[in-house]
Chimera marker file (.cmm) of the C-alpha trace (Angstrom):
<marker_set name="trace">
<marker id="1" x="-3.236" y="14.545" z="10.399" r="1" g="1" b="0" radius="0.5"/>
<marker id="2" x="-1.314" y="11.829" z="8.769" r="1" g="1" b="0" radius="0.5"/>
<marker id="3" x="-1.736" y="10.071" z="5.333" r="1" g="1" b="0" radius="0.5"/>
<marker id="4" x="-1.414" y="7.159" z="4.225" r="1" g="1" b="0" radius="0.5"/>
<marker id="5" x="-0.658" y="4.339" z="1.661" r="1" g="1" b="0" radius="0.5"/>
<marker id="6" x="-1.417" y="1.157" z="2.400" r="1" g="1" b="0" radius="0.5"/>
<marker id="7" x="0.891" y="-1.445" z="0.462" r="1" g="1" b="0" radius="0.5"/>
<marker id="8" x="-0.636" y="-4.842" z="-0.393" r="1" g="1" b="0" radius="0.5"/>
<marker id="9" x="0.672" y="-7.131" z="3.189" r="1" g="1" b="0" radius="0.5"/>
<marker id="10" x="-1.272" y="-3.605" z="5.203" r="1" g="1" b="0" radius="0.5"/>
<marker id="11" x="-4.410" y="-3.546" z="2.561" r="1" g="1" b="0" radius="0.5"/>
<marker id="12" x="-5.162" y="-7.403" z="2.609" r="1" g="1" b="0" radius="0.5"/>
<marker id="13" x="-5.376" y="-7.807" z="6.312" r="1" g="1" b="0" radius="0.5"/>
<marker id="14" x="-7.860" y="-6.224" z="7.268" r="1" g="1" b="0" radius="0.5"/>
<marker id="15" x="-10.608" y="-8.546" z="5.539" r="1" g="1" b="0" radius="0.5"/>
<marker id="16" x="-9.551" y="-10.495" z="8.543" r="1" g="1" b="0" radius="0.5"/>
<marker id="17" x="-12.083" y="-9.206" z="11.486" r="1" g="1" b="0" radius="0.5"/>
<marker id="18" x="-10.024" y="-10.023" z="14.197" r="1" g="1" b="0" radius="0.5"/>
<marker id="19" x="-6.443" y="-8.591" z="13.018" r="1" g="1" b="0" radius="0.5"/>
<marker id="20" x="-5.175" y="-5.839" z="15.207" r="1" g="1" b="0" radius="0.5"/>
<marker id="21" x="-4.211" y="-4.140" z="12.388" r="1" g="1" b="0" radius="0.5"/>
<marker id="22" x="-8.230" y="-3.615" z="10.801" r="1" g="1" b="0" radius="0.5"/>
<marker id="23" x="-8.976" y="-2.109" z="14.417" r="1" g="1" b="0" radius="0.5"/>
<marker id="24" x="-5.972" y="0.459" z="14.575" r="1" g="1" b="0" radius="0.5"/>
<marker id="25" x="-6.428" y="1.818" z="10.819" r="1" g="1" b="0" radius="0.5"/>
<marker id="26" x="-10.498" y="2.334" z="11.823" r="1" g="1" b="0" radius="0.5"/>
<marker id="27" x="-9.717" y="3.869" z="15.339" r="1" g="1" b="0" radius="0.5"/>
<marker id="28" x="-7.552" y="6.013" z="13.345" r="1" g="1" b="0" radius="0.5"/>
<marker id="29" x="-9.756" y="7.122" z="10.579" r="1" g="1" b="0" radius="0.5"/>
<marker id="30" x="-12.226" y="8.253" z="13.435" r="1" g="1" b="0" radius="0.5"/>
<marker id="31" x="-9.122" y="10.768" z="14.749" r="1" g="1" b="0" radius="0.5"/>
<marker id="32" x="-8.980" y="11.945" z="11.142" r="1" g="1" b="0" radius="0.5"/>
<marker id="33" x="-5.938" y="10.074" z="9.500" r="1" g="1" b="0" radius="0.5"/>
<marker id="34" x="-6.225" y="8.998" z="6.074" r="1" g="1" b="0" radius="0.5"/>
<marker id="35" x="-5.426" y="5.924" z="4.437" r="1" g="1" b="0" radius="0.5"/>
<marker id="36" x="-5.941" y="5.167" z="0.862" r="1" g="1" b="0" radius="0.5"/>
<marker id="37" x="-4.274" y="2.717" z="-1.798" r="1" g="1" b="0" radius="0.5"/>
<marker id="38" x="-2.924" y="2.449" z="-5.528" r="1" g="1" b="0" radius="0.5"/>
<marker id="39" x="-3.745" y="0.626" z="-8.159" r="1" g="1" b="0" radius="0.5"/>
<marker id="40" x="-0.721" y="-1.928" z="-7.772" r="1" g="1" b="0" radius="0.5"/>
<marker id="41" x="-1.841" y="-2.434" z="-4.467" r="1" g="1" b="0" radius="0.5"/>
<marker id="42" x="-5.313" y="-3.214" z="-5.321" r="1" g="1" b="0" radius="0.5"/>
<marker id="43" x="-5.092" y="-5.655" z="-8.091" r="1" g="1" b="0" radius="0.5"/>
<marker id="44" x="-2.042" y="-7.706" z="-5.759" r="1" g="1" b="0" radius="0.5"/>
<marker id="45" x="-4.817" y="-6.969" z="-2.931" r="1" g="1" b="0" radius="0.5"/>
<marker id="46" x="-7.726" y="-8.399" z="-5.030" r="1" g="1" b="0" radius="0.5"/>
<marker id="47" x="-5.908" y="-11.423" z="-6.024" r="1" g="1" b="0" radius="0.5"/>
<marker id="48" x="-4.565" y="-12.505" z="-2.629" r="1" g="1" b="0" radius="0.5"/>
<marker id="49" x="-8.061" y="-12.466" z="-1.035" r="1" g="1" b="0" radius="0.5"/>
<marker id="50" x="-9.869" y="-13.888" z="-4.200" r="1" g="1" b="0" radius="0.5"/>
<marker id="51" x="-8.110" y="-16.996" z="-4.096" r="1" g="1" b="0" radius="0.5"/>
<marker id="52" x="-8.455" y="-18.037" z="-0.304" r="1" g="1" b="0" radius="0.5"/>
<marker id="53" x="-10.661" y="-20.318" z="1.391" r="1" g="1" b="0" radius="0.5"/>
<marker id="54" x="-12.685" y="-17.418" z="2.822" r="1" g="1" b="0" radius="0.5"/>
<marker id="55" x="-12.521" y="-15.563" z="-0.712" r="1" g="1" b="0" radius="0.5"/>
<marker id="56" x="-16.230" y="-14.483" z="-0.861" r="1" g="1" b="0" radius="0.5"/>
<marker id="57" x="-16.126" y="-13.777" z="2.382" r="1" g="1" b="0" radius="0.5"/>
<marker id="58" x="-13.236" y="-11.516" z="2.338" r="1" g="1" b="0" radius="0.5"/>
<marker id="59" x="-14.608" y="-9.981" z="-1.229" r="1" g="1" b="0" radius="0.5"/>
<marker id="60" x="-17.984" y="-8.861" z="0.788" r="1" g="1" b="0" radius="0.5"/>
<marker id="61" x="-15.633" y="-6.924" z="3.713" r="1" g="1" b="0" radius="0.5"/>
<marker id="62" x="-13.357" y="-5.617" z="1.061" r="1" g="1" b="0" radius="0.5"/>
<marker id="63" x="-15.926" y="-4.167" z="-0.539" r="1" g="1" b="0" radius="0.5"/>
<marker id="64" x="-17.313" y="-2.190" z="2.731" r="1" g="1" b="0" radius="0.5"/>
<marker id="65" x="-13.843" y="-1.398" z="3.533" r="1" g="1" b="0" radius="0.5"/>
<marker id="66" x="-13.317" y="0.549" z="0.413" r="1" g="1" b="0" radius="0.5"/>
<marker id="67" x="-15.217" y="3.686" z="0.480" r="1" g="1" b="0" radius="0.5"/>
<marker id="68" x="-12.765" y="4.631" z="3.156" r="1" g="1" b="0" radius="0.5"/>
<marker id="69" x="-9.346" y="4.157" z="1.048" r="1" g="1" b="0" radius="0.5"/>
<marker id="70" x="-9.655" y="6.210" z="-2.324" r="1" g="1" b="0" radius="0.5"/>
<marker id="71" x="-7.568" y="4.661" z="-4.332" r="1" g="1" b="0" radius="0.5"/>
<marker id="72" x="-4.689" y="6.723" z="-6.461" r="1" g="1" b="0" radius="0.5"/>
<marker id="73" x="-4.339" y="5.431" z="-9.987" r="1" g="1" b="0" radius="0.5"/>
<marker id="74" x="-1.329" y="4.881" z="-11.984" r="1" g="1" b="0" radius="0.5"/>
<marker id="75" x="-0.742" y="7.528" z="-14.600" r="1" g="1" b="0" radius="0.5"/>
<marker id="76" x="2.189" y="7.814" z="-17.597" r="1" g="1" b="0" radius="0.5"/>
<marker id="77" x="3.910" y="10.203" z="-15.391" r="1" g="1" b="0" radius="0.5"/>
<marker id="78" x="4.139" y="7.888" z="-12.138" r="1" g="1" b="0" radius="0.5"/>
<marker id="79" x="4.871" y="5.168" z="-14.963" r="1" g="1" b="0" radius="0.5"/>
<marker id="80" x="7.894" y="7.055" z="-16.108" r="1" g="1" b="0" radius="0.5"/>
<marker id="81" x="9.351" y="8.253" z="-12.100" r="1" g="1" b="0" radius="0.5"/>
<marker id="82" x="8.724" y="4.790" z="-11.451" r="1" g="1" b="0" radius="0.5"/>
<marker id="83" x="11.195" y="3.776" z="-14.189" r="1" g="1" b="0" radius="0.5"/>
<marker id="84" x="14.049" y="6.124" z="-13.334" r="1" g="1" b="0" radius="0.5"/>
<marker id="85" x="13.398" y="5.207" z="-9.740" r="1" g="1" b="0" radius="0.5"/>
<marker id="86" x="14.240" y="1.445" z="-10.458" r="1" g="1" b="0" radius="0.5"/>
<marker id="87" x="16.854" y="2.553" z="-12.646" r="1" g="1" b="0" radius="0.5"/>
<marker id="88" x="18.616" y="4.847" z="-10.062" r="1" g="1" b="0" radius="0.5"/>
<marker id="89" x="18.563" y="2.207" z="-7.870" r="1" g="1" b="0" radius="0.5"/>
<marker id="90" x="19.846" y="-0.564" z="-9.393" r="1" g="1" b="0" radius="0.5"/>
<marker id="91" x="22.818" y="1.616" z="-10.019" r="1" g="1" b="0" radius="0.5"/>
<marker id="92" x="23.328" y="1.443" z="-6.532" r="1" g="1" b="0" radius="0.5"/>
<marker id="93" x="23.109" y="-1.640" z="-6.077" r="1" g="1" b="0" radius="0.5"/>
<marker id="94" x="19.324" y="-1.921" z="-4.980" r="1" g="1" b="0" radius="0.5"/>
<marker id="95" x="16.584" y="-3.865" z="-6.990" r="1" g="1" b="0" radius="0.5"/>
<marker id="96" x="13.422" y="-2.671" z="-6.566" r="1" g="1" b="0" radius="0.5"/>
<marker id="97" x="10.437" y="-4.753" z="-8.373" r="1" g="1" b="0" radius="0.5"/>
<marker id="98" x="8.181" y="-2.575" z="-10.651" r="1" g="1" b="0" radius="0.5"/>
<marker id="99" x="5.359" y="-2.622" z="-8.050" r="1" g="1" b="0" radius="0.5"/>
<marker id="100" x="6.987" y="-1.157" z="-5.906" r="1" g="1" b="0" radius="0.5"/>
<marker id="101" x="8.275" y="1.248" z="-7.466" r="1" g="1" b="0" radius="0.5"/>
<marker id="102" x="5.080" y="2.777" z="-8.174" r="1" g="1" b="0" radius="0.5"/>
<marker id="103" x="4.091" y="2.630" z="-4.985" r="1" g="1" b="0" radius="0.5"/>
<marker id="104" x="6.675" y="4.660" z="-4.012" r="1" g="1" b="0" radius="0.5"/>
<marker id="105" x="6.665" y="6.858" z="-6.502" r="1" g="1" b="0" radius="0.5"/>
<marker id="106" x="2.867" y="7.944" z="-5.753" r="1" g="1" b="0" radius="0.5"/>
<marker id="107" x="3.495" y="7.925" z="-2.258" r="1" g="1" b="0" radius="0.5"/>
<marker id="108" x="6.409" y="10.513" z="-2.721" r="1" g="1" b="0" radius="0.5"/>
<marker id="109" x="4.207" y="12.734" z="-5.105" r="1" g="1" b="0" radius="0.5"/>
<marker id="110" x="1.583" y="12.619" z="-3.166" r="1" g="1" b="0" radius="0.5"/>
<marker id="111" x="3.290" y="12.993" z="0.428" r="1" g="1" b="0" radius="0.5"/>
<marker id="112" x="2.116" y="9.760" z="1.965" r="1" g="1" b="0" radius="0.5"/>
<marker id="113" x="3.189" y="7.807" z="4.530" r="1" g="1" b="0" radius="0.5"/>
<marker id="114" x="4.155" y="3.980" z="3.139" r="1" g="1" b="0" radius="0.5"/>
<marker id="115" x="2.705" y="1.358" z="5.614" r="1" g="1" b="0" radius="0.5"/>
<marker id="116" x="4.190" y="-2.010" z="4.845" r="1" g="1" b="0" radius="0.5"/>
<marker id="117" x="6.231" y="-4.934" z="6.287" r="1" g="1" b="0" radius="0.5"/>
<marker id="118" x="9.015" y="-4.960" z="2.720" r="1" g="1" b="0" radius="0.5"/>
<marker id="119" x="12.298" y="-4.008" z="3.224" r="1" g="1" b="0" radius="0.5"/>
<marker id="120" x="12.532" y="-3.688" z="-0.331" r="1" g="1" b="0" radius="0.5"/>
<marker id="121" x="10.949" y="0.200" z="0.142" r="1" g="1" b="0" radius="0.5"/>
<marker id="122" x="14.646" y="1.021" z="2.366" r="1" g="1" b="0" radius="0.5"/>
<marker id="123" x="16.811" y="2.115" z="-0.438" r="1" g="1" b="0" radius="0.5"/>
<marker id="124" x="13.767" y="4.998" z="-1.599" r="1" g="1" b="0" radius="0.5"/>
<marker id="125" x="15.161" y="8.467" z="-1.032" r="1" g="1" b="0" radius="0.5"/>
<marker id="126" x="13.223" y="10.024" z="0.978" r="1" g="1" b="0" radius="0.5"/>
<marker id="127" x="10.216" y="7.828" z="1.176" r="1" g="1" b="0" radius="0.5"/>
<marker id="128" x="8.550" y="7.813" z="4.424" r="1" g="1" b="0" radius="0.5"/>
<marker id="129" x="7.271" y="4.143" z="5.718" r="1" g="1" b="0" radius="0.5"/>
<marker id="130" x="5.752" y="2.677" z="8.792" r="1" g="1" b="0" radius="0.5"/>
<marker id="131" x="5.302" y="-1.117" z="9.718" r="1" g="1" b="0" radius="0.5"/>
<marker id="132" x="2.088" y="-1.578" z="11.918" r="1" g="1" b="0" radius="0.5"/>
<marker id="133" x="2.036" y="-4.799" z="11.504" r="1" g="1" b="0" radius="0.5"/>
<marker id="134" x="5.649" y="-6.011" z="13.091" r="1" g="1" b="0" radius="0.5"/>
<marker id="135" x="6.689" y="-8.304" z="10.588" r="1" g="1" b="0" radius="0.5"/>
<link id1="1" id2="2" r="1" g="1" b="0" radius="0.2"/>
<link id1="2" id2="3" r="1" g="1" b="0" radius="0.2"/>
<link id1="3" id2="4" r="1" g="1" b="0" radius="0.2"/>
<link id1="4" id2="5" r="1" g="1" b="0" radius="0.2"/>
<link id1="5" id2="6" r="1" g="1" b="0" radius="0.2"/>
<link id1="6" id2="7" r="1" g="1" b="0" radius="0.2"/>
<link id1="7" id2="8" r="1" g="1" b="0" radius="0.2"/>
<link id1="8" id2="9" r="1" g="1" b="0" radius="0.2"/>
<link id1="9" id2="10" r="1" g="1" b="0" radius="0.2"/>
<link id1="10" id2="11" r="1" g="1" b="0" radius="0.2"/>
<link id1="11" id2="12" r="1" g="1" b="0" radius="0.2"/>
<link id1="12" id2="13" r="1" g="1" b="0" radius="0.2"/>
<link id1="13" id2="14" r="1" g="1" b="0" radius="0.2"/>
<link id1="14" id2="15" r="1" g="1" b="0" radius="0.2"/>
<link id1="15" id2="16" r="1" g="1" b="0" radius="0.2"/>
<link id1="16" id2="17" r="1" g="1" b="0" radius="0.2"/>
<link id1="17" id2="18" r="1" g="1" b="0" radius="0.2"/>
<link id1="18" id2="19" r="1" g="1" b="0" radius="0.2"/>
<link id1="19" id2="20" r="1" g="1" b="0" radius="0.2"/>
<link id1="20" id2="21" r="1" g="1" b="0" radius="0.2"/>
<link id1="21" id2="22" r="1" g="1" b="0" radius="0.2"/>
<link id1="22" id2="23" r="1" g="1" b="0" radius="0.2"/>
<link id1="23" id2="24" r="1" g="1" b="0" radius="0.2"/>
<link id1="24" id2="25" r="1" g="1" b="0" radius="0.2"/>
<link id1="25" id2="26" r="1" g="1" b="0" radius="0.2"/>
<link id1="26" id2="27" r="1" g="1" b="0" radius="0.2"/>
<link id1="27" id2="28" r="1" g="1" b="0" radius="0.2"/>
<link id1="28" id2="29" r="1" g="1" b="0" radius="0.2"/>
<link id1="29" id2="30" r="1" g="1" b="0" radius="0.2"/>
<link id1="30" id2="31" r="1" g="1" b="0" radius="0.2"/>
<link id1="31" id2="32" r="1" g="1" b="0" radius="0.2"/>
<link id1="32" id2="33" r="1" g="1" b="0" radius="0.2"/>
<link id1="33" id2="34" r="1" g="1" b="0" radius="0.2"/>
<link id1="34" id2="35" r="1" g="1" b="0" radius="0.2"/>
<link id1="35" id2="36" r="1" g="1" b="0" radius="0.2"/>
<link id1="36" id2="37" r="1" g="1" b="0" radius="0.2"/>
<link id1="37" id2="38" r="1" g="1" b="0" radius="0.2"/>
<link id1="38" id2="39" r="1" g="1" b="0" radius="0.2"/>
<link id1="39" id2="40" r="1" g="1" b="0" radius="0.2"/>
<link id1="40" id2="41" r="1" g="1" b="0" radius="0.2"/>
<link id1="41" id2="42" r="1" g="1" b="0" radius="0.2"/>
<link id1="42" id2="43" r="1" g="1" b="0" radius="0.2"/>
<link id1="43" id2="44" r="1" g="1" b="0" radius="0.2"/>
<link id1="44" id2="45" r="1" g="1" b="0" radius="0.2"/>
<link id1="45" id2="46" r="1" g="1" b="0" radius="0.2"/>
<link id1="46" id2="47" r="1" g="1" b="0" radius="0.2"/>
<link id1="47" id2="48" r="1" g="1" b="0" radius="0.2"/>
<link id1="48" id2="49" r="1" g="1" b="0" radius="0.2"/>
<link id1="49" id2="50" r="1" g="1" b="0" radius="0.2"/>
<link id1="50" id2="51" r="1" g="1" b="0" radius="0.2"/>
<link id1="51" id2="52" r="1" g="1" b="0" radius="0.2"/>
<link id1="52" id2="53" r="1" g="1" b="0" radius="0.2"/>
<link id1="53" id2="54" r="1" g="1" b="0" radius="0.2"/>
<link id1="54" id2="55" r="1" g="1" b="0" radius="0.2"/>
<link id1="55" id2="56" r="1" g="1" b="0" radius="0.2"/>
<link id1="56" id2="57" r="1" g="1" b="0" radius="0.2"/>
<link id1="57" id2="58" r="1" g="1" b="0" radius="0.2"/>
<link id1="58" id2="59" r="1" g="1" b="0" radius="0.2"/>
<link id1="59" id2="60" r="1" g="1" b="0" radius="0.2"/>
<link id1="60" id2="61" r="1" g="1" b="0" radius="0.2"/>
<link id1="61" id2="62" r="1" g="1" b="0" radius="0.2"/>
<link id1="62" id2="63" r="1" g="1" b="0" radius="0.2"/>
<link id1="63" id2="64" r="1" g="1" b="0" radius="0.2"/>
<link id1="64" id2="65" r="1" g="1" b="0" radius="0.2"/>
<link id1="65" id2="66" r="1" g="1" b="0" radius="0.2"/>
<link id1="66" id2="67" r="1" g="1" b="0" radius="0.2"/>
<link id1="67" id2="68" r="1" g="1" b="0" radius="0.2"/>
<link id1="68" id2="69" r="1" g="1" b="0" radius="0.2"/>
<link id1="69" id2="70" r="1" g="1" b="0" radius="0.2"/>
<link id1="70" id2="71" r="1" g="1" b="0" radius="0.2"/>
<link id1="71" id2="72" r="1" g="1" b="0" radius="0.2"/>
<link id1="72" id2="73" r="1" g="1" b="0" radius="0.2"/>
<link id1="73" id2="74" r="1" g="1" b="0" radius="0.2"/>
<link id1="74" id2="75" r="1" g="1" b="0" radius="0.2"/>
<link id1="75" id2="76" r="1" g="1" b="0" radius="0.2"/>
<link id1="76" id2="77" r="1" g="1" b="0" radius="0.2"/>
<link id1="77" id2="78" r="1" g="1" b="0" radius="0.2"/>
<link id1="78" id2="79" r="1" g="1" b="0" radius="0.2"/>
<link id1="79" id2="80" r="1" g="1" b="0" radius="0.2"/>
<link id1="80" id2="81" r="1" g="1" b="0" radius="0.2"/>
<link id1="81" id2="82" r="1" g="1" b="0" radius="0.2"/>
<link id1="82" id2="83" r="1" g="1" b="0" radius="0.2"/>
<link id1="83" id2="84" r="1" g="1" b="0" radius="0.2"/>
<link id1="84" id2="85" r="1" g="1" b="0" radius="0.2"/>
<link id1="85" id2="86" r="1" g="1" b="0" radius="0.2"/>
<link id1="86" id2="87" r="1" g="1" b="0" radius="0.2"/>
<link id1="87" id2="88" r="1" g="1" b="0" radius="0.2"/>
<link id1="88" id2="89" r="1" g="1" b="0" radius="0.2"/>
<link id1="89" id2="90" r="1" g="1" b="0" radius="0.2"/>
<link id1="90" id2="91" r="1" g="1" b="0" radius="0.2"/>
<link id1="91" id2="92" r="1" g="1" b="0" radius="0.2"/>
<link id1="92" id2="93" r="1" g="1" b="0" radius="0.2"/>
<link id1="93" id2="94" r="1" g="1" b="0" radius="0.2"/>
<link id1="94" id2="95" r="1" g="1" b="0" radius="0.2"/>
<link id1="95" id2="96" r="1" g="1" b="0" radius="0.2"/>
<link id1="96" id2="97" r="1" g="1" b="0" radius="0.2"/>
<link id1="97" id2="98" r="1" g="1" b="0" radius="0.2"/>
<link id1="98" id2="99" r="1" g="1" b="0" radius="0.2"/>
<link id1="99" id2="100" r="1" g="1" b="0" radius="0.2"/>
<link id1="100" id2="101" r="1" g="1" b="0" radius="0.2"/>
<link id1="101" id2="102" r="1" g="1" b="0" radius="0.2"/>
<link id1="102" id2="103" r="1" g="1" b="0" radius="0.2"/>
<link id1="103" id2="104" r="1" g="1" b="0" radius="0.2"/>
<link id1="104" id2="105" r="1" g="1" b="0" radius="0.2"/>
<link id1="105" id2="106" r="1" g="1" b="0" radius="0.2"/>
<link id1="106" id2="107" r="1" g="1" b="0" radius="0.2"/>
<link id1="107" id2="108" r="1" g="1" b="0" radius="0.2"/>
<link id1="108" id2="109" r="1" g="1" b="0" radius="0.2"/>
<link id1="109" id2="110" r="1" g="1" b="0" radius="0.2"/>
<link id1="110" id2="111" r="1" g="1" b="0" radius="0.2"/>
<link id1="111" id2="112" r="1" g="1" b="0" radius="0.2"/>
<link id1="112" id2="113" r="1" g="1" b="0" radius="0.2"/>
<link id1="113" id2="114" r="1" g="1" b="0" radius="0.2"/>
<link id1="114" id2="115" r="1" g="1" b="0" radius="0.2"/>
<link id1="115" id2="116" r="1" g="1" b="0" radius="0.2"/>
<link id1="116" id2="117" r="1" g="1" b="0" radius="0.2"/>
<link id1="117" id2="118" r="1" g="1" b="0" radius="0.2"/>
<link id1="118" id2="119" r="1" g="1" b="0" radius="0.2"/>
<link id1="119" id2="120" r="1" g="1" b="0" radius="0.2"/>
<link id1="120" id2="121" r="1" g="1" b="0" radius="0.2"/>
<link id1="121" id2="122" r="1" g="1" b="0" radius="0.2"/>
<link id1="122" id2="123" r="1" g="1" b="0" radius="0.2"/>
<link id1="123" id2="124" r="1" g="1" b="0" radius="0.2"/>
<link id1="124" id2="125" r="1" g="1" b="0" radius="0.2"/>
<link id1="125" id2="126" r="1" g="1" b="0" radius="0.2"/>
<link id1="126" id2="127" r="1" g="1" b="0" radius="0.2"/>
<link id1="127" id2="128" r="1" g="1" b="0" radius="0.2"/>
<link id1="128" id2="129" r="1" g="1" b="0" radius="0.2"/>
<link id1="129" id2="130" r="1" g="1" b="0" radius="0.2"/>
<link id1="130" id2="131" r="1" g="1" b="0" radius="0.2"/>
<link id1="131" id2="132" r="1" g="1" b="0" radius="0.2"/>
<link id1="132" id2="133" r="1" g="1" b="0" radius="0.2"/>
<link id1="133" id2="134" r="1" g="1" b="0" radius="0.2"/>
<link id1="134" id2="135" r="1" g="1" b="0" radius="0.2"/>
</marker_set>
C-alpha cells in the first residue's frame, strides 16, 4: 500500500465537502493507503482555513479529518537535512523555501509519497510526488 504526505494545497482542500480530491483520499484510506502530514503543513494548513469566510466551519471538518492523517513532527535532525537540502540546491541553481524543505526531507526519511501541486519539490533528489489535484 502506498503512503503518503499531504503538502498544505492537498491538506487544506479537503475541508471543502464537495472537492474531488476529499472523496479520492477517503476512498483510498478504505483500500488501505495512508496519508498523513507534517508539522509545516499543518500550521500553513491551520492558517489558510482559519482565516476564510467558512473558517469555523472548515475548523469543525478539520478536526474530524484528523484522526486519519498522523501527523510527523519536525525534529533537530530533519531541521539540519532540511538545511543542507536547501543548501545543495541552491548550489545548483534551485531555491527551495524552508517549508519545503522539510517537507521533503521527512517525506524522504520516512519513504512517503509527496502529494502537491508546487513545482518547487522538482529539483529534490529522489523525492517521490504526485499531483491529484491537476493544478
Amino acid at each position: 500500500m502506498a503512503r503518503y504526505l499531504l503538502d498544505t494545497n492537498h491538506a487544506a482542500s479537503l475541508v471543502t465537502l464537495s472537492h474531488p480530491l476529499r472523496q479520492r483520499i477517503l476512498e483510498e484510506l478504505q483500500v488501505g493507503h495512508s496519508f498523513s502530514i507534517c508539522t509545516p503543513v499543518l500550521t500553513e494548513t491551520l492558517f489558510g482555513i482559519g482565516i476564510l469566510p467558512r473558517a469555523d466551519q472548515n475548523l469543525a471538518e478539520w478536526a474530524r479529518l484528523r484522526p486519519y492523517l498522523p501527523c510527523y513532527p519536525v525534529d533537530e535532525t530533519d531541521a539540519e537535512l532540511a538545511a543542507r537540502l536547501q543548501i545543495s540546491l541552491r548550489r545548483r541553481g534551485w531555491q527551495l523555501e524552508t517549508v519545503d524543505a522539510l517537507i521533503s526531507v521527512i517525506a524522504l526519511r520516512n519513504d512517503l509519497i509527496v502529494l502537491t501541486t508546487d513545482r518547487d519539490f522538482e529539483g529534490v533528489p529522489e523525492l517521490t510526488r504526485e499531483n491529484w489535484i491537476g493544478k
